[in-house]
C-alpha positions in Angstrom: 138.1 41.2 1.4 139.9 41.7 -1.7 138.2 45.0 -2.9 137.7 47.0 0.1 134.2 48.9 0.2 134.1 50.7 3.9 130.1 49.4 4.3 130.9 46.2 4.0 133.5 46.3 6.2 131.6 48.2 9.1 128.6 45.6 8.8 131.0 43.0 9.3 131.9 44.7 12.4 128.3 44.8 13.5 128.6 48.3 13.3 125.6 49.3 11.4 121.8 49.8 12.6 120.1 52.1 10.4 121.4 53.3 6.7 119.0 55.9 5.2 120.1 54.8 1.7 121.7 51.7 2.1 122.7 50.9 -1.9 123.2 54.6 -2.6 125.7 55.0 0.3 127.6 51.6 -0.7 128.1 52.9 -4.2 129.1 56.8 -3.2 131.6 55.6 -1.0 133.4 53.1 -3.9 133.2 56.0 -6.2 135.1 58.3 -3.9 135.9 59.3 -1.2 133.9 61.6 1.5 133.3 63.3 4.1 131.9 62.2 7.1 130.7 63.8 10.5 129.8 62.9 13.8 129.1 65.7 16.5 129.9 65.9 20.6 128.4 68.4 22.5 130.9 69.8 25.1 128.6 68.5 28.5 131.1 67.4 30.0 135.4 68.2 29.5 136.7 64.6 28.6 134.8 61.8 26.6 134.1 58.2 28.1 134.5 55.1 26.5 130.4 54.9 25.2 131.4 58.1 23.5 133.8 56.3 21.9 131.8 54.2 19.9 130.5 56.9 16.9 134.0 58.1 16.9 135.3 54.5 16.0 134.0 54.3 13.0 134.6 57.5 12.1 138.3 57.1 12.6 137.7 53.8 10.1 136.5 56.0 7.5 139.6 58.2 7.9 141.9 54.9 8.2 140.0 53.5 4.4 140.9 57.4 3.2 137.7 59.8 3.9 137.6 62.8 5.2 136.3 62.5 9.3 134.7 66.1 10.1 133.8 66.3 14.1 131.3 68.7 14.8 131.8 69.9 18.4 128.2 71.6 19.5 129.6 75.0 20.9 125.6 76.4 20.2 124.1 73.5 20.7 125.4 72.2 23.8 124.3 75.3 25.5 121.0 74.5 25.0 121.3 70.7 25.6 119.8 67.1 23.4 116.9 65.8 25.2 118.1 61.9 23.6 116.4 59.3 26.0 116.1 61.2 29.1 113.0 62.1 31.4 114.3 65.2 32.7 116.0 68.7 30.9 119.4 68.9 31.1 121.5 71.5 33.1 122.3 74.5 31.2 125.7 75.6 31.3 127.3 78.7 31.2 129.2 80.1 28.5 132.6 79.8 29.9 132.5 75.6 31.2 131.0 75.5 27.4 134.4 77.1 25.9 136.5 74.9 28.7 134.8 71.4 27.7 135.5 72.5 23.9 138.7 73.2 24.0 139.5 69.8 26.2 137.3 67.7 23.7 139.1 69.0 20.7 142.0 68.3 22.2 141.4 64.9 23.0 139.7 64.7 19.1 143.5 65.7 17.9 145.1 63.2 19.9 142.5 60.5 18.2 142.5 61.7 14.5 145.9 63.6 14.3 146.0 66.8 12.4 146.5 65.1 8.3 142.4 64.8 6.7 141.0 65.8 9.3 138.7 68.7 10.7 137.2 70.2 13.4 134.1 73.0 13.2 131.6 74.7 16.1 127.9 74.8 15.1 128.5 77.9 17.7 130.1 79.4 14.5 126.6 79.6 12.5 123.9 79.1 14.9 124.7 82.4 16.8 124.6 84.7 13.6 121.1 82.8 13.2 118.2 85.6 14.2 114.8 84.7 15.9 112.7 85.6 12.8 115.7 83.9 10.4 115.2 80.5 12.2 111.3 80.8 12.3 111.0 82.5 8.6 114.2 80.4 7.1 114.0 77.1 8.7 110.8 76.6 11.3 108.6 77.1 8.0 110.4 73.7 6.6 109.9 71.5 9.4 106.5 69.8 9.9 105.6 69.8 14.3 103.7 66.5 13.7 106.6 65.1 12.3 108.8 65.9 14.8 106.6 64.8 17.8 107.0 61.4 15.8 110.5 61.2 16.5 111.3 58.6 18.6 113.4 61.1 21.0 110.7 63.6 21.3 108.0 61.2 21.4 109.9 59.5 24.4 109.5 62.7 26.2 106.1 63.4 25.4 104.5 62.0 28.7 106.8 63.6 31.6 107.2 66.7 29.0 109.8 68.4 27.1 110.8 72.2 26.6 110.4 74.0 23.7 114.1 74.2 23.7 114.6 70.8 23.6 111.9 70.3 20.9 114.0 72.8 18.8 117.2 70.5 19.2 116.6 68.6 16.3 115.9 71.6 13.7 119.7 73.1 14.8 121.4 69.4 14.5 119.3 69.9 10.9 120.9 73.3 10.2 124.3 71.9 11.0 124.1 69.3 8.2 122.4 71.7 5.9 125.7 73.9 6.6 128.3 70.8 6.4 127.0 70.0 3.0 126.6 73.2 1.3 130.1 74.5 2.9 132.3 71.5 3.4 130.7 69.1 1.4 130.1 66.8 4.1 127.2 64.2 2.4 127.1 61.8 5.7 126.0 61.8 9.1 126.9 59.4 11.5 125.6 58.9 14.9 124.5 56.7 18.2 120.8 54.6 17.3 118.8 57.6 19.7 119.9 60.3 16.6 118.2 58.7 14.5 115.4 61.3 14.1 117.7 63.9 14.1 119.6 62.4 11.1 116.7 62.3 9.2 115.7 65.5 9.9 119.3 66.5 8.9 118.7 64.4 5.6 115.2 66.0 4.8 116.0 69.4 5.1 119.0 69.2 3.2 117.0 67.3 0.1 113.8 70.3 0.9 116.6 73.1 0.3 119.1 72.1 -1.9 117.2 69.2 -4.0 115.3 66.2 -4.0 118.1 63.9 -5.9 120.8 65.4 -2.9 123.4 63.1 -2.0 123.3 63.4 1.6 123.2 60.2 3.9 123.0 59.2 7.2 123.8 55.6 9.4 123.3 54.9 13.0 125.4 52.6 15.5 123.8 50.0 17.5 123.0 50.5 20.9 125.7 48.5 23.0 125.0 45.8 25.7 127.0 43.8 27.0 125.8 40.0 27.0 124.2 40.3 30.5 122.1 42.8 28.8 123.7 45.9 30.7 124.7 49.1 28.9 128.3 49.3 27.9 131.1 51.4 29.3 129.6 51.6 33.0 131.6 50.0 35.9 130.6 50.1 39.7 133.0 52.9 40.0 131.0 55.1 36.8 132.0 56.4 33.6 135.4 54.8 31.8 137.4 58.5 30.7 139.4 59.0 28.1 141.1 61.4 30.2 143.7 59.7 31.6 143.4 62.3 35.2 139.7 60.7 35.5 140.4 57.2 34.7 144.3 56.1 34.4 145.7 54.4 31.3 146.3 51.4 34.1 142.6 51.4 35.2 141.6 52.0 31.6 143.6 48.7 30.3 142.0 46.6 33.4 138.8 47.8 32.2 139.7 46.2 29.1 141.3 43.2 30.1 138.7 42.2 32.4 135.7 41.7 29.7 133.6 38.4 29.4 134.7 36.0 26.8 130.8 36.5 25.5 131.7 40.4 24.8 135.2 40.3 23.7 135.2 39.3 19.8 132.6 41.9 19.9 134.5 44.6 20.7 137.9 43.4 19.2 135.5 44.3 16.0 134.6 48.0 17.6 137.4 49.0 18.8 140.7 47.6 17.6 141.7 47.3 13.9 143.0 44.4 13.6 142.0 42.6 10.6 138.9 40.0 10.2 141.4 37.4 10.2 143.1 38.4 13.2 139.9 38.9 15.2 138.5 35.3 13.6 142.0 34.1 15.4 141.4 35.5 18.9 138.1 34.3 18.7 139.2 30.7 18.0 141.7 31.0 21.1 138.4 32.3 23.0 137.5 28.5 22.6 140.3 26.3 23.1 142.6 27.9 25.6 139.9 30.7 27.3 142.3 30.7 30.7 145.2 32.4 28.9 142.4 35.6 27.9 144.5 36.1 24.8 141.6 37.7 23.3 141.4 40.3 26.3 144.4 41.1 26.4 145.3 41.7 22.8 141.7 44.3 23.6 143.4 45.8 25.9 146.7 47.1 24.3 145.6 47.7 20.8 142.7 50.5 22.6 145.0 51.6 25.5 147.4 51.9 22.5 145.3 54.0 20.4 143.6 56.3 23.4 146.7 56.8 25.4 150.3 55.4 23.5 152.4 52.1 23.5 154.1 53.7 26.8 150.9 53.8 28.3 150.6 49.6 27.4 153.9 49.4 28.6 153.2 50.8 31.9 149.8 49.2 32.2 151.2 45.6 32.0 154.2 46.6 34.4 151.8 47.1 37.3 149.8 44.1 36.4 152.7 41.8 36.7 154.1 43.9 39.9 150.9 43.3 41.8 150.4 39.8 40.5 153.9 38.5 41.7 154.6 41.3 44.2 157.5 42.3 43.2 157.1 46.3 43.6 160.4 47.6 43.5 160.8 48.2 39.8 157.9 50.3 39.7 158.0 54.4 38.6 156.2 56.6 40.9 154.0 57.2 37.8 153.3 53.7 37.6 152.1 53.3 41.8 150.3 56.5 41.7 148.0 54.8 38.4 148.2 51.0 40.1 147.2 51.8 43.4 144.6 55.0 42.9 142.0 52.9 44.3 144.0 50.8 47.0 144.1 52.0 51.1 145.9 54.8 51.6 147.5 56.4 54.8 150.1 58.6 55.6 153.0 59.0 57.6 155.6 61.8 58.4 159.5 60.9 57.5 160.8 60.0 60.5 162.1 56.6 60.7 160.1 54.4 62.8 159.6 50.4 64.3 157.4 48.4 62.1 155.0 47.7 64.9 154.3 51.6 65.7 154.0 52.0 62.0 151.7 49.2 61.2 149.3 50.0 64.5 149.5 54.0 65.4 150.5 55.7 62.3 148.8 53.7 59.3 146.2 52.0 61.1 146.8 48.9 58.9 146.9 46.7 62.1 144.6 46.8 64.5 146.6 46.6 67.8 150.1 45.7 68.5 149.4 41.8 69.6 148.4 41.5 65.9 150.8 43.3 64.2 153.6 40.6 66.1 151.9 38.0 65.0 151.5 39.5 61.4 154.9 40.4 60.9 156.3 36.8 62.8 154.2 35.1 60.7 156.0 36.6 57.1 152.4 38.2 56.6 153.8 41.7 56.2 155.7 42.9 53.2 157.2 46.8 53.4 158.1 47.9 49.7 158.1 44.6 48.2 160.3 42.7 51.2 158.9 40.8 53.4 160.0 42.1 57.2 159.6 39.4 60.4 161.8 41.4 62.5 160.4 42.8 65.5 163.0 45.6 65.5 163.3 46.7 62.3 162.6 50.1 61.5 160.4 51.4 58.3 162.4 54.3 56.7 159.7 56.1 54.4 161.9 57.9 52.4 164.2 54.7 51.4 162.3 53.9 48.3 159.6 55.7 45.8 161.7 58.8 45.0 160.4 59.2 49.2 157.0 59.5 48.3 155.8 56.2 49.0 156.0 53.4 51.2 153.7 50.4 50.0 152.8 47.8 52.7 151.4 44.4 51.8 149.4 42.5 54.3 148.8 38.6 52.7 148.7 38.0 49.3 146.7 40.6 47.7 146.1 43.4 50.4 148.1 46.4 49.8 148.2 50.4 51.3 149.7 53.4 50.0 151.5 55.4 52.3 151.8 58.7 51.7 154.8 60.0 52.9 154.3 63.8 53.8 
């Protein structure tokens, strides 16, 4: 692309569903540059990767020079956004609220820096916001068969929806009404299911201010993966940003791991690497699939951006350890993210014979007939060396800073041992 226009760019991407003014947003956004907001309540204390998605393209607006705004819902995540879902949500109280905001703006920090850049709490204007004031100043503006029309509320309809939840859409209104009149924010950008609430956001602003206000809105697609699954679930839940939930090793895998159908997809999504890099990988996709080049490229440039390069450093370290078993070179910070999900046991420090380890104290074989046979047979690896001595004795604390002691039964069955 020789003259960059950020639109263009994100369609490209397959990053656009819904535009509420397609031409007019193309042309605003080559005249100048904007500001731009996308909003997270604080439900839960760390975002997942499906979170990630809106926040993407908001960091590509920053990246072409606009101004992100993130809107963390403080007033309305106490009340909760009915989007898609056949029961209420769980209120919270006031202080998990205040703990989830202050660990989402922190991780919003580490993704956007602190240069053009901003952070604001809807909690900061909704609260001074009376009964009467939102029935006489806002209720009065918004039309009840309209809303039941929204796809979100109309979802709901059947199994039945509060009249809290109903109201969700008037606040996420008032919060653009407030971004534009005092930030100047003029676009809204969100997940396909706030679609309705962009609009409403859009309508009121143009009922208040004017009819010829520039204030815009554009939805994401919904993302499947080819199998037609939703995105960002594994069989073990959620992928976290937050590297105590999900490790920056487990997070790379994740990555690394994707079907060759899905990956040029999300090398557009979530990397930024240019169209010509992307069209490159996706080349390799088809002539040399086995070396997962594509995948793997994935997984550094986001495990890059979500954690650091150290993070990618560490990541491939215990790939390659566990794929050639050579163990010893690893950090303790590197076994406790490689083998989080591995069998674990633990033992006391006391030097010991390999059999009573293996058999009374780790339970990795079970009885001693089989352990001699294991360990005769070369099948036993302690800390990387393979043992075939009878006799020999395990000392936990030789290795690991004497934390560990990693056992390796066959090729690919390992145990952590805990040394207490």
């Amino acid at each position: 692309m020789t003259n960059f226009n950020i639109i263009e760019d994100l369609e490209w991407r397959g990053a656009v569903n819904q535009q509420t003014d397609e031409e007019g947003l193309a042309k605003l956004t080559e005249e100048k540059k904007i500001k731009v907001y996308c909003g997270v309540d604080p439900t839960g204390d760390s975002l997942h990767i499906g979170h990630l998605i809106p926040f993407m393209i908001l960091k590509r607006f920053q990246e072409a020079g606009h101004k992100p705004v993130i809107l963390i819902g403080g007033g309305t995540g106490s009340i909760g956004d009915p989007s898609g879902r056949n029961s209420e949500r769980q209120l919270q109280t006031q202080e998990q609220v205040k703990h989830n905001e202050q660990a989402l703006t922190q991780q919003m920090v580490d993704l956007f820096g602190t240069e053009n850049f901003q952070i604001v709490n809807n909690y900061d204007w909704l609260s001074e916001i009376s009964l009467l004031g939102f029935l006489r100043d806002y209720g009065k503006l918004f039309n009840v068969k309209t809303m039941l029309n929204k796809e979100v509320v109309a979802s709901r309809l059947e199994v039945g929806i509060s009249y809290t939840e109903f109201t969700y859409q008037i606040l996420q209104s008032i919060d653009f009404l407030k971004l534009y009149q005092d930030h100047d924010v003029q676009l809204q950008i969100g997940g396909a299911d706030q679609w309705g609430n962009i609009t409403s956001g859009t309508d009121l602003i143009r009922r208040v201010e004017s009819s010829e206000a520039k204030a815009y809105g554009l939805t994401i697609p919904l993302m499947l993966k080819a199998d037609g699954t939703k995105f960002g679930k594994t069989a073990g839940g959620a992928v976290w940003l937050d590297p105590e939930k999900t490790t920056p090793y487990e997070f790379y895998q994740f990555w690394l791991n994707q079907d060759d159908r899905d990956v040029v997809k999300y090398l557009k999504y979530f990397t930024f690497l240019s169209h010509e890099e992307i069209d490159e990988l996706a080349e390799k996709i088809k002539t040399a699939p086995e070396k997962r080049e594509a995948q793997r490229r994935l997984a550094q440039e986001v495990t890059a951006f979500v954690h650091s390069e150290e993070a990618v450093k560490e990541a491939e370290n215990i790939s390659q350890a566990l794929f050639s078993g050579d163990i010893q070179q690893l950090t303790v910070s590197e076994i406790e993210q490689g083998f989080k999900n591995m069998p674990e046991a633990k033992v006391s420090k006391e030097k010991r014979n390999i059999l009573d380890f293996l058999v009374n104290d780790t339970k990795i074989e079970p009885s001693r007939r089989q352990a001699r046979e294991d360990v005769k047979n070369g099948a036993i690896y302690i800390n990387g060396e393979r043992q075939q001595d009878l006799d020999f004795e395990v000392d936990p604390t030789s290795h690991f800073d004497g934390k560990f002691v990693i056992v390796r039964k066959g090729k690919k069955k390992y145990t952590l041992v805990h040394v207490q």
